[in-house]
N, C-alpha and C positions, 0 to 999 in steps of 0.2 A: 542883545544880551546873551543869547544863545552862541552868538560866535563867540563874544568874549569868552565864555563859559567854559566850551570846547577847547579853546586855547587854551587856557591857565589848565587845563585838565590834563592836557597834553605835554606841556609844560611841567607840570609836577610830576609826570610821569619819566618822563626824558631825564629828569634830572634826578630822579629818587633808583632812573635804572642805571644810568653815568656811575651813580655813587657807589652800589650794588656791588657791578662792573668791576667799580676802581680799588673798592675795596679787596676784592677777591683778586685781585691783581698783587697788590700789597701784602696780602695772604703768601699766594702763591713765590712770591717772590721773598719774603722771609723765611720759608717753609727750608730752602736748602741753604740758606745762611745759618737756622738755629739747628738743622741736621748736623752740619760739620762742626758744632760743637761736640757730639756725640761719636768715640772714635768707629773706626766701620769696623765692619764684621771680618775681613781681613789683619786689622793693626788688634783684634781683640785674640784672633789664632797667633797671632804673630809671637805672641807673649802673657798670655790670660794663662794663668795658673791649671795644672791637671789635677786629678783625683784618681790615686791608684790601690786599688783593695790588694791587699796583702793576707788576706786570711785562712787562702787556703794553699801560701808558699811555703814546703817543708825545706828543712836545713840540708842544704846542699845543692838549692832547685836556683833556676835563675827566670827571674819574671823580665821577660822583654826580646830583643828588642821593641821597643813603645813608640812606633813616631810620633812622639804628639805635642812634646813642648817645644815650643820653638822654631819646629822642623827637625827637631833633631830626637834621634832614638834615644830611650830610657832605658837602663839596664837594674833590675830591684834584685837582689841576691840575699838568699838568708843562709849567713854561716854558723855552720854547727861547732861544737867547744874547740874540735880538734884544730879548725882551722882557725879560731879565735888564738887557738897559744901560736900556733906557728906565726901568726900576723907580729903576737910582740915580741917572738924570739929567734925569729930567722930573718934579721935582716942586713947582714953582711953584703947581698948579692943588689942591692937597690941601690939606686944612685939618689934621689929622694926622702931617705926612709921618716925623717920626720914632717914631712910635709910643708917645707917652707918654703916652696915657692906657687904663688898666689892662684890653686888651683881647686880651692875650697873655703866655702864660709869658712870663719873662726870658729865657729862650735863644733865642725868635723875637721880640725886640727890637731889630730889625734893616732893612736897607733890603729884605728880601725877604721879613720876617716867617715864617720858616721855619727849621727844623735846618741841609737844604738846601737853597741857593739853588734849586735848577731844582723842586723839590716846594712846592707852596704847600698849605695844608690850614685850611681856613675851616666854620664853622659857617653853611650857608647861609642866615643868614635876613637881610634887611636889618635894620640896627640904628634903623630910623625906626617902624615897624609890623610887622615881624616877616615880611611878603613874600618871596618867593625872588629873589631878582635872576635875570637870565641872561647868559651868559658871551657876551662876542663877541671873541676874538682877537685880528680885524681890524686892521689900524696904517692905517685910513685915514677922510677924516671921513666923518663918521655928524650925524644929522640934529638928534641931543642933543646931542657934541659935535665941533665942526670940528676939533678937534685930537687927536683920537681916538687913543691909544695900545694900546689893549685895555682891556678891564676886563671886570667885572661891572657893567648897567643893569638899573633897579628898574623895569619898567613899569608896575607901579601908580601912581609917584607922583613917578619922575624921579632918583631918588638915582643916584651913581655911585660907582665904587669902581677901582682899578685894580690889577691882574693881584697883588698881593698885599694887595688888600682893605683897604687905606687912601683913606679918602672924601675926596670930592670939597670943594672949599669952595662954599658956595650950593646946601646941596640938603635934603633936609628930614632925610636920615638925618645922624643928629649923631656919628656915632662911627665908626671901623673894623669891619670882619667881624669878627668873636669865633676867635682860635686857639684851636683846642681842645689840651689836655695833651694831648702823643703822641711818640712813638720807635719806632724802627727795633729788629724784629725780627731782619731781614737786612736786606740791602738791597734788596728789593722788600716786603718786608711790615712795614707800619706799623701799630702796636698804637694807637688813638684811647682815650683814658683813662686813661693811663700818662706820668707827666711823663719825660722822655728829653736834659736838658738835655747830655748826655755824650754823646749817640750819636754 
């Protein structure tokens, strides 16, 4: 009776550690099936929305370049009045000036390409080769153009853009700065990757 004993003891053993075993097998083995339900930490930098405090950008200052959404640099600009009229009354020299062609949400379809006028918010790469333009302020002439309002110039290769990133006519970049989707947190903090056409 003792050997039987032993047996069946051994027996429930073997079988209760099999099961254990098999289980944790079936674990392990669902464990990276229900993972890749969940996108990775690469496809979430790929295109997961930023957060950029604005709080303490004075009028005429430029916050960026920002590598951060997408890979691609963020340019945040806050224009003061003077540059606000020149946006809706100097635009003879642009080849875009109403923004129709599809290089911004519909809510920054506008003479200042923005939610708010005075925030402009550009993807900084020039639309000719992909170059970073740089920002000059200035409202007086410059040696690219005599009639210099502000803008963004491309040093690489001459493009021009002005203070709300609608280009120039005669320059090799063919299109506007790219708006990125973005809305207001508060009012100093703007989420980049989030369309906000209501803010």
């Amino acid at each position: 009776m003792n050997g039987g004993s032993k047996s069946n003891n051994r027996r429930r053993f073997l079988i209760g550690s099999t099961s254990v075993v098999g289980a944790a097998g079936v674990v392990g083995a669902a464990v990276p099936f229900v993972g890749s339900w969940n996108p990775s930490a690469r496809a979430l930098a790929a295109g997961a929305p930023i957060t950029i405090d604005i709080s303490r950008l004075e009028p005429g200052e430029l916050l960026g370049p920002i590598p951060a959404w997408r890979g691609q640099p963020i340019f945040v600009l806050r224009r003061d009045e003077e540059a606000l009229n020149n946006l809706e009354n100097f635009t003879d020299h642009l080849s875009d000036p109403e923004s129709e062609r599809d290089q911004q949400p519909g809510y920054a379809q506008n003479a200042f390409r923005s939610i708010r006028p005075e925030v402009g918010i550009y993807v900084g790469l020039c639309t000719h080769l992909g170059c970073s333009p740089r920002i000059n302020t200035e409202v007086s002439p410059q040696e690219y153009d005599p009639n210099w309002k502000g803008g963004f110039f491309c040093p690489c290769h001459g493009s021009m853009f002005d203070l709300a990133g609608r280009v120039y006519t005669g320059v090799p970049a063919p299109a506007n700065l790219v708006v990125p989707p973005h809305s207001y947190e508060t009012d100093n903090v703007i989420v980049i990757g989030v369309d906000g056409g209501n803010s």
